[in-house]
FIMIDREN-195729 format. One record per residue: x, y, z of N, C-alpha, C, O in turn. Coordinates in steps of 0.05 Angstrom, whole numbers, plus 5000, padded with zeros to 4 digits. Example, Ala and Ser with C-alpha at 12.3 -4.5 7.8 and 13.67 -1.06 7.14 Angstrom:
526448865156524649105156526449345156528549345169/525749555142527349795143525850015157526850235161/
END
This chain:
395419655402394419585428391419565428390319385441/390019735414386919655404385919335398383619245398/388119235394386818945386387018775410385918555411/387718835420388918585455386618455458386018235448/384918615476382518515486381518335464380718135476/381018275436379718205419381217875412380317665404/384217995423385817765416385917525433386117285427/385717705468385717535484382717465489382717245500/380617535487377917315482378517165462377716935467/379717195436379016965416381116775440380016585450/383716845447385416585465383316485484382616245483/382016675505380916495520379616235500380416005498/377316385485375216095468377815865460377315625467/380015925449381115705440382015515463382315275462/382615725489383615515504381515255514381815015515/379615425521376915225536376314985506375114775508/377115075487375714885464379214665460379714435453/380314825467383114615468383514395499385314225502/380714475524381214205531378014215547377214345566/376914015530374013945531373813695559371513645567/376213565571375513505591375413585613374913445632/376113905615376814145632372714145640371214085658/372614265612369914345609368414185620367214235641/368313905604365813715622365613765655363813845669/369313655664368713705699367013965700364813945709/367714175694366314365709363614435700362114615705/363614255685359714285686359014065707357614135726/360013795704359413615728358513775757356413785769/361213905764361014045787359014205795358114225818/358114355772355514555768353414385779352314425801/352714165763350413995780351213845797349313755811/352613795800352613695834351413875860350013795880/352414125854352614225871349514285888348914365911/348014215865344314155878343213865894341313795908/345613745883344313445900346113395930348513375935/342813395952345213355970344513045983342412935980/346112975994345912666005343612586019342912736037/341812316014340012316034340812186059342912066062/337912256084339312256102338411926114336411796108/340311866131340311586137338811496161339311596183/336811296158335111286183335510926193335710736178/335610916220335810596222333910576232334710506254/331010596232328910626247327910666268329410776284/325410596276324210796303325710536330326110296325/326010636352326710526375324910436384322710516376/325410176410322910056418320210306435317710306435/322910526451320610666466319110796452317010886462/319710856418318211006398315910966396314011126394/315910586395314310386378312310406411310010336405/312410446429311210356459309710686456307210696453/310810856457309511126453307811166435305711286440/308411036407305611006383303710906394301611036398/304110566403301410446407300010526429297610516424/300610606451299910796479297911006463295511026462/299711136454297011346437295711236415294111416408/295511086403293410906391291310816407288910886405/292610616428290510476441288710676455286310646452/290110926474288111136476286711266470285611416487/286111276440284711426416281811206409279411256408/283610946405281510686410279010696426276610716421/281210676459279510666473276710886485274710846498/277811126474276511406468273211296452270811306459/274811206430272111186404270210986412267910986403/271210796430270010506441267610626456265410636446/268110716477266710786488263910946482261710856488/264411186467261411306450260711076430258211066428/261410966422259910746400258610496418256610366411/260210456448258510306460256110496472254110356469/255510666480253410816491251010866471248610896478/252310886436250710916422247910696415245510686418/250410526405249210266407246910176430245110016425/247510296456245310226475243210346475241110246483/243410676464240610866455239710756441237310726446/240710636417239210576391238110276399236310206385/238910096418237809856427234609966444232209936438/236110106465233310166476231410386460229410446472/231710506436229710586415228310506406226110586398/229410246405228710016380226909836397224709776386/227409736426225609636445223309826450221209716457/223310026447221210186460218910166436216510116440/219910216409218810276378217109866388214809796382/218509756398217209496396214909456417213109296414/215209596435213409606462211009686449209009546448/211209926440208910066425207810086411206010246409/208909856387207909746361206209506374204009466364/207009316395205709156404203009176420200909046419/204009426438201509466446199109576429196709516433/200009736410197609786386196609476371194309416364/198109376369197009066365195108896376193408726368/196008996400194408816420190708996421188508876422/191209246420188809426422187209296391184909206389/189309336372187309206347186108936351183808876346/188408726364186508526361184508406368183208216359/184208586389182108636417178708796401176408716404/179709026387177709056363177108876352174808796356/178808736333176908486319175808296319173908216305/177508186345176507866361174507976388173307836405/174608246387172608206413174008086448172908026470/176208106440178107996470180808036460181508076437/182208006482184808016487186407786480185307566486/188907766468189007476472191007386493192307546507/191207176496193307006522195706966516196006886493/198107006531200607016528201206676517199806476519/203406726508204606496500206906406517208906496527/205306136516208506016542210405986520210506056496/212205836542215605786535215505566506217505556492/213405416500213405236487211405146467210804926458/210505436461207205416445208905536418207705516397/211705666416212505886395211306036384211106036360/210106246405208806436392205906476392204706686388/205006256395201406216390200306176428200906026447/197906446421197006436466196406126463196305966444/196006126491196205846513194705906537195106056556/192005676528190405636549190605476573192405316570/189105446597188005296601185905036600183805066587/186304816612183604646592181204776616179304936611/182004656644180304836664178905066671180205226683/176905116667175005416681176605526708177805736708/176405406722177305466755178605216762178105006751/180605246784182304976791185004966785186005186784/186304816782188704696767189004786744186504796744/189604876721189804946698189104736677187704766657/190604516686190404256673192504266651194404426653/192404106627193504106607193604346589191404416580/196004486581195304736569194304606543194304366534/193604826534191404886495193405066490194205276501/194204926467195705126441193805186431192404996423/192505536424190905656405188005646417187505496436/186405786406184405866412182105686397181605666373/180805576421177305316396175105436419175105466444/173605496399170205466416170005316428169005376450/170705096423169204776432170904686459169804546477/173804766461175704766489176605006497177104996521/177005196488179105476504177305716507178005926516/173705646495171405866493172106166526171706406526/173106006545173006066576175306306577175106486594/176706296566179106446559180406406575182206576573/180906256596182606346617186406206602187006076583/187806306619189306296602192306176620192806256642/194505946603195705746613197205936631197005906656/199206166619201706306634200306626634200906786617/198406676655197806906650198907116661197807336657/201507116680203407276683205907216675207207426675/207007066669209906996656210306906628212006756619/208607006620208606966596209507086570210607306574/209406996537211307216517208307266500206507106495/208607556493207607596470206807476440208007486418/204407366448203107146429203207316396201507436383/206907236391206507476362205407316338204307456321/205507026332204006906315201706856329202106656342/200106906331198006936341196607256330194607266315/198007506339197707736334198407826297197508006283/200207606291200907666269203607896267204108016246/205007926289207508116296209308006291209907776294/211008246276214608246272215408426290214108546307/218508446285220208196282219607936309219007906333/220307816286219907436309221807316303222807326281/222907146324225307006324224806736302223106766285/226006526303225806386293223506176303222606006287/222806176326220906036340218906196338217706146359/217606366328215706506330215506656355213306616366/217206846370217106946390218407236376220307266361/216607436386217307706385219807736401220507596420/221607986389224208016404224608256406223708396387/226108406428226208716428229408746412230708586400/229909076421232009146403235409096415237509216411/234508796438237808836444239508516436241508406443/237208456418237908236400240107946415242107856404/239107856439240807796456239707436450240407276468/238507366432237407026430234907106456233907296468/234806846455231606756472231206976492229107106495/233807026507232907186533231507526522230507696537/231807546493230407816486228507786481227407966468/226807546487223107486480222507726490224107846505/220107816482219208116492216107946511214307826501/216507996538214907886557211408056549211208246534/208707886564206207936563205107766581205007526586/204208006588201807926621198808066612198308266598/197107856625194407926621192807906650193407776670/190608076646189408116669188107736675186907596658/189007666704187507416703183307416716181707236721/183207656717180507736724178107546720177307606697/176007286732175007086728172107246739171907396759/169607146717167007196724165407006728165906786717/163607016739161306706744159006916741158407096758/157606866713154806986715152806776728152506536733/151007106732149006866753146706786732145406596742/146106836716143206686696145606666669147406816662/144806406658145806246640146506446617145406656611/148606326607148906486582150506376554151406166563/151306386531152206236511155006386508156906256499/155406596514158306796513158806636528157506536547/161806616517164706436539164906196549166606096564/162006046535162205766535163205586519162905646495/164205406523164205246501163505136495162704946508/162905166463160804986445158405176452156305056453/158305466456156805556452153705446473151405536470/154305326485152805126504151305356534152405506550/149705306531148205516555148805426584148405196593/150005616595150405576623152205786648152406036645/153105686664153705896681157105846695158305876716/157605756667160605656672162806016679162706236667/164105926699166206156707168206206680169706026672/168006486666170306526646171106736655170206866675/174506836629175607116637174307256614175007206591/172407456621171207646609173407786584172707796560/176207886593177908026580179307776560180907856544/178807566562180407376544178507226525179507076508/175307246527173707046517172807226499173307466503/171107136476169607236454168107396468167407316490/167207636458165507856481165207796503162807766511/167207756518166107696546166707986557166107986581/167608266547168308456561164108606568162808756584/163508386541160108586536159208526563157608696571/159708366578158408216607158808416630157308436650/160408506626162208636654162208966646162509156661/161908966624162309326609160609446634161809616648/158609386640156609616658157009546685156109706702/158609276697159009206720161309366733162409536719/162209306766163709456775166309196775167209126796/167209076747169408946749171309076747171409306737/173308926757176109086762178008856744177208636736/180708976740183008776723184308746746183408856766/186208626747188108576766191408636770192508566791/192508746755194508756754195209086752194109276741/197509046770198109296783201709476774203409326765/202209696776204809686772206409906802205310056818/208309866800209610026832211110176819211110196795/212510306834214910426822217410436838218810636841/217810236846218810026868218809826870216609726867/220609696875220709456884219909316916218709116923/221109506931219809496960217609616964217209686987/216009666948213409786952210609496946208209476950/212809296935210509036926210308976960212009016977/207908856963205708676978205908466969206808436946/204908236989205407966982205607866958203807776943/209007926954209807916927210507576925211807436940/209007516898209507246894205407136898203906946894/205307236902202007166908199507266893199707436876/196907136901194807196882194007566896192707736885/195007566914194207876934196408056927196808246942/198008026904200608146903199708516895198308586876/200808676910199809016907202009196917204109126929/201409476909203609616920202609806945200809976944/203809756964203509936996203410186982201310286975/205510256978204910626966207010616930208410476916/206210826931207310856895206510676878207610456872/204510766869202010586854202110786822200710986815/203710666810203210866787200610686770199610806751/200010526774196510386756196010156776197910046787/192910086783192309836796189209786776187009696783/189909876756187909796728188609676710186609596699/190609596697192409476674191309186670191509006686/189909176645189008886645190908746627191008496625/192708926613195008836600197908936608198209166617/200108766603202708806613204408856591204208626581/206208996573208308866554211208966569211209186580/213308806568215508866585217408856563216208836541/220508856563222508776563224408696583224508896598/225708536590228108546601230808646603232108596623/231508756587233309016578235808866572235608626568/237908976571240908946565241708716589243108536580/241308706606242708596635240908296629241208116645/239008236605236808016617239007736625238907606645/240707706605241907406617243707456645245107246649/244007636664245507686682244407746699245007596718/242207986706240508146729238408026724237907826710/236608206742233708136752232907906779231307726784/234908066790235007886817235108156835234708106859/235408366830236108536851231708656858229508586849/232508836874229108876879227008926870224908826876/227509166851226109256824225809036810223608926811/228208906791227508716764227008466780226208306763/227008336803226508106809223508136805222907976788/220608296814218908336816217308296783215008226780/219408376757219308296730219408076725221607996718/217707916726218407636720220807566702220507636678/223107436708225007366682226807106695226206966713/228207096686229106776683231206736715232006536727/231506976719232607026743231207056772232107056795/228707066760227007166789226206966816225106746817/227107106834226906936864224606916872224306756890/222507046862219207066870217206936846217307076825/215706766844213106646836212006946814212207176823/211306916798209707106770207307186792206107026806/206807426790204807516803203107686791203307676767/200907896803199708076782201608356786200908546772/204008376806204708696810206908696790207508476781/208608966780209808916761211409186778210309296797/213809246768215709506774216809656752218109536734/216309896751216610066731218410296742217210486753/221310296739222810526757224610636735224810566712/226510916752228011006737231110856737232810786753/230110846696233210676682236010716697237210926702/236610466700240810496712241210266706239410146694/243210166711245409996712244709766721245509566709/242809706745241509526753238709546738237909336727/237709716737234509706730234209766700233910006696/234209566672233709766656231609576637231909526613/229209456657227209406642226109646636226509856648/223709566606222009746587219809626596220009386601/217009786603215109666605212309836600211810036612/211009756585208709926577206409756582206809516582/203509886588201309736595198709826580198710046570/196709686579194709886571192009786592191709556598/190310016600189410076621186309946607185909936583/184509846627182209806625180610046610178910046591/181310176619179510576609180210486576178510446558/183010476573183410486550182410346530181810456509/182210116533181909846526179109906519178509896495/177009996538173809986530174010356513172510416495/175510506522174710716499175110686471174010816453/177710416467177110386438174910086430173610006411/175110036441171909886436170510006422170009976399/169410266446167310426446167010536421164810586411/169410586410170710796387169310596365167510646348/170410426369170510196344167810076335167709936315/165010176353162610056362162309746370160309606367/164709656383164509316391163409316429163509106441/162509566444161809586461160209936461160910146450/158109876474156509676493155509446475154209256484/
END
């Protein structure tokens, strides 16, 4: 009886080896038993597909929004960086030439625009500046006018030679320039601000002619152009008397630089930007200008530089007295 157990393991081995297709199945079975069926999908339903894009489009419309707001900081950054680069332009060129120069109309591209006339009618405008015709300085568009950037030698310029601010909108982003239209008549003859250098007692604009500021430096002249901080604060707006009743933030500015902002091909009709000269305006170019707090309606840029200023860097520069 000692041998059983020994006898019946050698039987089991023989049996399993006496049927090897026993064996295979039950190894089959062994791995099977890890794989389980995958599961069957007939895809998403329409209200699935309506619930995705719903929250898509509101994720969209989420991101839309700060990228449009951004975009409008970095426009009006970019306008301002231009306001202020221009106006230092204008202070230099005023150092070297001894005057200011004259805005550029709609049709000079870029280069100031005179008058042929001293006093009167304007006459035929002058593209560019000659001793011999424009000596007088007075000047063709001296309130509605663009920043004479070939003339100044200023970027960026459009393709017409017109300076442009940062809301890159074609023509209507010309970056605007006003000049004081301030006119002198000395009383004993003189060769400054004539033309052709010719002695006499012809009426010029001191701030626009070859030293003509040296004439007036010790006199009690005044510039003309004013800014409000309002729109209902302008006085006979549209006119040579144009001023502000109250809220006078400057009534010294012999220079203007503006923008028209984001709204220029649409606004500038309401009371503030109509007073901005722009393509919209219901009132005649005048000397008052409006400088208020930015919104929705109001979002001209406008920077000036002041008579004081204007002769302290002279002064600086030794081109006055």
């Amino acid at each position: 009886m000692a041998f059983l157990p020994a006898c019946s393991e050698h039987s089991n081995q023989r049996a399993k080896l006496s049927h090897p297709k026993r064996q295979q199945t039950d190894s089959h079975m062994i791995r099977n038993r890890h794989i389980r069926p995958m599961p069957h999908h007939d895809g998403y339903s329409l209200v699935e597909l309506a619930v995705v894009m719903l929250i898509v489009s509101l994720l969209i419309g989420g991101l839309m929004l700060p990228i449009s707001a951004q975009q409008d900081v970095r426009a009006r950054q970019e306008t301002e960086k231009v306001l202020t680069d221009a106006r230092e332009s204008l202070l230099g060129y005023a150092i070297a030439n001894g005057r200011l120069p004259c805005p550029a109309s709609s049709t000079s591209n870029g280069i100031e625009s005179f008058c042929t006339n001293t006093t009167g009618a304007c006459g035929a405008p002058i593209v560019g500046f000659s001793s011999a015709t424009t000596a007088h300085g007075r000047c063709s568009n001296p309130h509605d006018g663009f920043l004479p950037a070939v003339t100044l030698g200023f970027t960026p310029i459009d393709t017409d030679g017109y300076a442009t601010d940062g809301w890159n909108a074609g023509t209507v982003s010309r970056v605007r320039y006003a000049v004081t239209d301030y006119a002198f008549t000395p009383t004993t003859a003189l060769t400054t601000c004539q033309n052709n250098a010719a002695s006499g007692t012809n009426t010029f604009n001191p701030f626009n002619c070859i030293n003509g500021m040296q004439q007036i430096f010790s006199t009690s002249s005044t510039s003309d152009l004013t800014v409000c901080n309002a729109g209902a604060n302008v006085t006979s707006a549209g006119t040579a008397s144009a001023s502000c009743s109250t809220g006078t933030l400057t009534s010294d500015a012999v220079a203007i630089i503006y923008s028209l902002g984001k709204n220029t091909a649409t606004g500038g009709t309401d009371t503030d930007e109509n007073q901005n000269y722009n393509p919209q305006s219901t009132v005649a170019a005048d000397r008052a200008f409006v400088k208020t707090t930015s919104s929705d309606v109001f979002d001209d840029q406008l920077t000036w530089i002041s008579r004081g200023i204007l002769f302290g860097r002279l002064v600086s520069a030794g081109k006055l007295p």
